[in-house]
N, C-alpha and C positions, 0 to 999 in steps of 0.2 A: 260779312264779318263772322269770326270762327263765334262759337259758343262759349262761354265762359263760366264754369260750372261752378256751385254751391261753393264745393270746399278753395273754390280760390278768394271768392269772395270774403269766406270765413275765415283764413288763412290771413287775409289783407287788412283784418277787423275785428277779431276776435272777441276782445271784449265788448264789443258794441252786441254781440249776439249772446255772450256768456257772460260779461261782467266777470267775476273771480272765483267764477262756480270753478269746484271740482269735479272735472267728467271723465265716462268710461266711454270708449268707440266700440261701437258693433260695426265692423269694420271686415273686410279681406282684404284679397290681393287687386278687385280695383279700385281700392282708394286712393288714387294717386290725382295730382295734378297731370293736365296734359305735357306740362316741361318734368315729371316724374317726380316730384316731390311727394313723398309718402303723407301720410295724415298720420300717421302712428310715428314715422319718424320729426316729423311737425312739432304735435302735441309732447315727444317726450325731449327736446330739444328749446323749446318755446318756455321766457321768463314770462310767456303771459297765457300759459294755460300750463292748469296744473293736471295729471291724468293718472286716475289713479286703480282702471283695471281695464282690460280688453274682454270683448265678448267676439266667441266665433258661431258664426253660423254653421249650415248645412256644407259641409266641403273642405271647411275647416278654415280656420287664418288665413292662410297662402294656396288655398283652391285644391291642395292637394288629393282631400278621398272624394271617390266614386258618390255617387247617389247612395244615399240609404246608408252611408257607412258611418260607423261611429263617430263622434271628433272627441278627441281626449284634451282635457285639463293641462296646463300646464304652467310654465313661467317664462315670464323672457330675461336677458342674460342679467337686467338689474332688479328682477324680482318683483315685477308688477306683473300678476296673477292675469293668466289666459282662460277665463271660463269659458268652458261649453256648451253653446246654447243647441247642442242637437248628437242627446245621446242615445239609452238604449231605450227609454221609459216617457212616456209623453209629458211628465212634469218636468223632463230635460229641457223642455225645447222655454221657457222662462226662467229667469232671473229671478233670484230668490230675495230675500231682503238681509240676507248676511254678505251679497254681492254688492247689492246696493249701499249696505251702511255708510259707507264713507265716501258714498258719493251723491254730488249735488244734481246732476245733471247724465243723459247717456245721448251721445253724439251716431247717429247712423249716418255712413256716408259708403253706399253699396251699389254696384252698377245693375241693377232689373234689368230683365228681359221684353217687358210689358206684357206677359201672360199670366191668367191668376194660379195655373199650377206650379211657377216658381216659387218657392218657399220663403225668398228674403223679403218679403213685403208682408209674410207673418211672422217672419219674426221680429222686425222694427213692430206691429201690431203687440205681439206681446211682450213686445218691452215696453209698451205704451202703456199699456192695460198694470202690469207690475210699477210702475213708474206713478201712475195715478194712485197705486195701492200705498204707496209707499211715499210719497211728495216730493217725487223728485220729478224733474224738465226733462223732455224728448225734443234733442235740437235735429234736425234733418237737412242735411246738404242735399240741393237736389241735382238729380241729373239726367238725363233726356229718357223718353220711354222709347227703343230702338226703335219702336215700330211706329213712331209717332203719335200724335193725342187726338188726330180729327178721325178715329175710325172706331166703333163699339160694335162685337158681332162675338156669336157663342154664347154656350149655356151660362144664364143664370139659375147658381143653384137651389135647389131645393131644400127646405131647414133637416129633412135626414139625411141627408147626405156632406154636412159641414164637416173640415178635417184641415190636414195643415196645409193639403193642395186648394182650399178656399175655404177660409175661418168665416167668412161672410157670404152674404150672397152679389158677387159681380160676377160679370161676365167673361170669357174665358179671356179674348182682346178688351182690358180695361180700358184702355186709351189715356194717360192719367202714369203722370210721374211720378215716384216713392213721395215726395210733398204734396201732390194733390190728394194722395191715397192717403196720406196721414190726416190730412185735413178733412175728409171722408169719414175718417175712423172717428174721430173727435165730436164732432159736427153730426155726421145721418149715426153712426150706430153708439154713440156717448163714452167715447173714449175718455174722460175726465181728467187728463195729466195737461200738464202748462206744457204747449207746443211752439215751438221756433222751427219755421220752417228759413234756410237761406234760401234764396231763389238761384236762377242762374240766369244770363244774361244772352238776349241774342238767340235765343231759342222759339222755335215756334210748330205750331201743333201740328203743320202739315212736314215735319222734316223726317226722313229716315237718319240712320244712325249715322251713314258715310255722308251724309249731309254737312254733317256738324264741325267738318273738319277738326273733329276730337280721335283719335288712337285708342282704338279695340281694345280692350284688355279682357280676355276669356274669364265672364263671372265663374264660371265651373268647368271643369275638364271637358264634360262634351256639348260645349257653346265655342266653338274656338272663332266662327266667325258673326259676324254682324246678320249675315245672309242665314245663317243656321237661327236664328232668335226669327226671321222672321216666318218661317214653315212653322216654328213651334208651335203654334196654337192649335196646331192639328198634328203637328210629328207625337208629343209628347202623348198623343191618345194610346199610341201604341203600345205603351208600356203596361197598358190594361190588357193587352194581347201576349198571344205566341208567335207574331210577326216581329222580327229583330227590328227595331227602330235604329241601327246602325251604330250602335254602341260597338267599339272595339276598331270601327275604322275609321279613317279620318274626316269624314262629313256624317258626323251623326243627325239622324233626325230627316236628313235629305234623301239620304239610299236607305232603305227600306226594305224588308224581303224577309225571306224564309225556304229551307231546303227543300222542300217541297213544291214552291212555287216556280213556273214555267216564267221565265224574265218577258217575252215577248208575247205572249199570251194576256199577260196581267197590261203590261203596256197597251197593247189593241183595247184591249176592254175599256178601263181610263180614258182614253184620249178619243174612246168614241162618247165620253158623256160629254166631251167640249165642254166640261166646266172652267169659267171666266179665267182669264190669264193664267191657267197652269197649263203646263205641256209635260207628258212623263217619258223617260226614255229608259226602256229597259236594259238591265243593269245585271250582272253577276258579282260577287263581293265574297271575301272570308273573313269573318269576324276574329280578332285574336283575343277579345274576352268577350263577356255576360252570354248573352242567348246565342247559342248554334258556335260557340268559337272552335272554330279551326274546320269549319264547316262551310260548304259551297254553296250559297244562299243565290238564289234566283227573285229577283226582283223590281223595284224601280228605283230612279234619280228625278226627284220630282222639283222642275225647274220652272221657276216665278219666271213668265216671260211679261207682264205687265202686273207688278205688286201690287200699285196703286188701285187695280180692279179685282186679284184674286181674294179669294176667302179660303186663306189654310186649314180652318176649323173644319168649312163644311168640305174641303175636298180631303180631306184624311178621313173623315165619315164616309165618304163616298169608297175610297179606299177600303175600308174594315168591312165593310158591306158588300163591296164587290170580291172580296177575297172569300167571305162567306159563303157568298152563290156559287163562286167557283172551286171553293174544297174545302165543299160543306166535313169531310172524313176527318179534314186532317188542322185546320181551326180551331183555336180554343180563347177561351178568356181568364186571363188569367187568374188562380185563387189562391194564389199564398199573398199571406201580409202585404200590406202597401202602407208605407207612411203611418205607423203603429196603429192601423185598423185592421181588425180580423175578421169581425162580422159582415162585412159588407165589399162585394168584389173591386179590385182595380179599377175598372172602366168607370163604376158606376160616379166612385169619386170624381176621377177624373172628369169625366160629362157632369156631374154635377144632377143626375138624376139615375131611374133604371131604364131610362127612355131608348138610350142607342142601344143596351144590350138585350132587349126584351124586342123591340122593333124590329132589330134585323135580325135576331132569332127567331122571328116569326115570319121575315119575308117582305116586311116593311118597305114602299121604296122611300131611300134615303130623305129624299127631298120631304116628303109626307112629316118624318120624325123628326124633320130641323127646323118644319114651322114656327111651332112656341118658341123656339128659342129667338128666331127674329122680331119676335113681340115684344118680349121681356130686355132681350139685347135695346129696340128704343127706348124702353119705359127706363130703364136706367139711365143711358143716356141724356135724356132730360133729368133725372136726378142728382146728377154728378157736377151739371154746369155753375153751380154755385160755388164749387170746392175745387174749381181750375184756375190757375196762374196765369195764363198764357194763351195767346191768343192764333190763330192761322195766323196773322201778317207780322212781319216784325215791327215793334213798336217800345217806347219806353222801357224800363227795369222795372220792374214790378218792387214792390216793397217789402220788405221782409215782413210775416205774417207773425204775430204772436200771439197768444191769448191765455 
């Protein structure tokens, strides 16, 4: 049976989840029904929800900017106020209480990636956190985690190292849908706002995204496929690097590289660690924007030939490590700004300690530096099982949660 997400159920019911609150959506372009009905066109069309402002994340309403780019304020054509929850200032990225005034309730209905460097699951977090401030309800439509919920692996972070690429300490693969994560948030770290989570039906913890017999819709520009969400948990390391994570070509995060690197060289290296289910095949590529555009990059296309046993996280370490040994001259980490932190390098956020940049800077092998992280990745794991929906087999509709 296909899946049948949050917002259809909310859609079908509305008042049974809002009663006659007044709400705002933190919302983009995948809020949709699988037969394409929008939630913003829903909500302002609908005699049984009144809505009374939009909030946009990272990318903006309709997915349109880049990473890290501003998203501007605006209105839509009847004058219900589009705030920007990710400006130039880190007080941007929450809702303030003159956004809130006039409303009872804020609806998140956004498609995650299931890695904690994607940003829309902090910021449903601090709408939670502003929401509790202020008395008003966080209702959340949920919807599947791509990578499925039976798998926890990658660093948990470290309390110096917390930022908007992980406000909390989880693991890089949460395993744990935007409703499980809320109910996290509330529950282990005292999120204090009144939470509706909708469930969704027909989903279960062992499924990948193409599973669900649900339609793709790219949460951000360079997510365009289902396949690209699932290398992130190690693609996304690279943006702590001077290795092009493949921004600017059509499979970002998957091809990989940098002008300096030999495509077939770096290839033999890789695929003689035989790390579990990846295969890397060397690759030549020109970026037409961000790092090296218009430049002839030498590097890999690094292809899941069994998912269900790779670990993306730890072979893109392996990756950044092996590119170290091999051109120690021309390597770097990157140090400008990342996600309004300036004191503290890209990688380290992203790893969530200074453990990979201090490790293979000194020669470290890979495996040695990703120990703890498989410790702390269980002990989570067992943490998290109280604040899950949904089980491996298909079974029942779970209930809608409130509290």
């Amino acid at each position: 049976m296909p899946v049948k997400l949050g917002i259809e159920n909310f859609m079908e019911r509305p008042r049974e989840y809002i009663g006659k609150r007044r709400v705002g959506l933190l919302i983009n372009q995948t809020s949709y029904s699988p037969s394409m009905v929008g939630l913003l066109d829903y909500c302002l069309r609908s005699e049984q929800v009144a809505c009374g402002a939009v909030f946009a994340p990272e990318h903006g309403l309709y997915g349109a900017r880049q990473d890290m780019e501003q998203v501007d304020e605006t209105k839509l054509p009847d004058g219900t106020p589009v705030y920007s929850l990710y400006g130039t200032k880190p007080g941007s990225l929450t809702p303030d209480g003159e956004m809130l005034a006039d409303l009872d309730a804020v609806i998140f209905d956004i498609q995650d990636v299931g890695s904690r460097y994607y940003t829309f699951i902090w910021s449903m977090a601090l709408c939670m956190k502003a929401c509790a401030e202020h008395g008003k309800a966080m209702v959340v439509l949920d919807r599947p985690n791509p990578l499925g919920g039976s798998v926890v692996s990658g660093t948990v972070q470290t309390q110096n190292f917390l930022s908007f690429v992980g406000m909390h300490p989880v693991p890089v693969r949460h395993g744990m849908t935007a409703g499980e994560m809320a109910r996290l948030l509330k529950g282990h770290f005292h999120y204090d706002c009144e939470l509706i989570v909708v469930p969704m039906d027909n989903w279960h913890r062992d499924m990948w995204f193409d599973q669900t017999q649900l339609p793709w819709i790219p949460p951000s520009p360079n997510m365009p496929h289902s396949s690209t969400a699932a290398v992130y948990p190690g693609g996304c390391l690279l943006e702590g690097t001077n290795i092009s994570e493949g921004r600017g070509t059509t499979t970002p995060f998957e091809l990989v590289g940098a002008p300096w690197i030999v495509a077939e060289d770096l290839a033999t290296a890789l695929n003689d660690l035989k790390l579990p289910g990846v295969a890397f095949r060397p690759s030549y590529f020109v970026p037409k924007f961000q790092k090296y555009a218009d430049q002839q990059c030498g590097g890999v296309f690094v292809h899941l030939r069994d998912r269900d046993v790779a670990d993306t996280f730890e072979a893109y370490c392996h990756l950044i490590g092996t590119v170290k040994a091999m051109y120690p001259d021309q390597f770097a980490w990157r140090d400008q700004p990342y996600e309004f932190v300036k004191d503290i390098p890209a990688i380290d956020l992203l790893f969530g300690s200074d453990g990979l940049r201090k490790g293979v800077d000194a020669g470290k092998p890979v495996g040695e530096i990703l120990e703890p992280t498989r410790r702390d990745a269980v002990l989570f794991d067992g943490m998290r099982q109280e604040y899950l929906l949904y089980r491996l087999s298909e079974g029942g509709r779970p209930a809608a949660h409130m509290w």
